[in-house]
Each structure stands twice: as C-alpha cells, then as structure tokens.
N, C-alpha and C positions, 0 to 999 in steps of 0.2 A: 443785870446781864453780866455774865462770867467773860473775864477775858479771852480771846480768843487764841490760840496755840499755835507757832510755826509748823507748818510740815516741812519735813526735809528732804529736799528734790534733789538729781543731776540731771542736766541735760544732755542728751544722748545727739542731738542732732537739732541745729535750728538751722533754719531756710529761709531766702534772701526770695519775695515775691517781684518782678520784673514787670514794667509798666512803660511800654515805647508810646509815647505822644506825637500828634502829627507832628510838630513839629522838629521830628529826630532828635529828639530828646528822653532818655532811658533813665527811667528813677527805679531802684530797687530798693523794696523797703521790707520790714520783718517784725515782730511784736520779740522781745526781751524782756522774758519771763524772768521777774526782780523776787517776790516772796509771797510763796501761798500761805495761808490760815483757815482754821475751821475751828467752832465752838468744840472745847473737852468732849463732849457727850455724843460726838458724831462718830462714827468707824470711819478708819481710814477711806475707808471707798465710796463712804457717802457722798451727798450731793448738795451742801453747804458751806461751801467752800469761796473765800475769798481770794485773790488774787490782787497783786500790784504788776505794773508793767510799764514799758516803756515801748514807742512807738519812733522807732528809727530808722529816716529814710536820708539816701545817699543818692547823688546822681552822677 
C-alpha cells in the first residue's frame, strides 16, 4: 500500500450547529476539518478520500 498524499484545502466558511435542550441550555457545536488525504492514483475529485477532524462543541 502506497502512502497516502495531503490535499490542500481552505476553508471558505464553517458553521456553528445549535441544539437548545429542555433544560435552557444551548450547545453549539461544528466538525473542524483538520487534514484530508487520498491514495496518488486517485483524481482530485474522486471518491477515496480520507479525512481527520475534530468535533467541538461549546455551550
């Protein structure tokens, strides 16, 4: 198995998802796209792509 390759992203816009609980309590939370990859041998637009993330929620 061949290493896999960074793609190199910018993010144009990320968005905070809102979650009011009975309790009146508001968590807004969003995924934080950290570093995509895909095997050499794919084209950019394919469909074998990995992805790392982070999942950060704030109240």
């Amino acid at each position: 198995m061949r290493p896999l390759e960074d793609v190199p992203f910018k993010v144009v816009r990320e968005e905070w998802n809102t979650y009011d609980l009975g309790d009146g309590l508001q968590l807004k939370a969003r995924v934080v796209l950290l570093k995509v990859l895909k095997p050499p041998d794919i084209p950019i637009r394919g469909d074998s792509y990995q992805i790392h993330t982070h999942f950060v929620v704030n109240s």
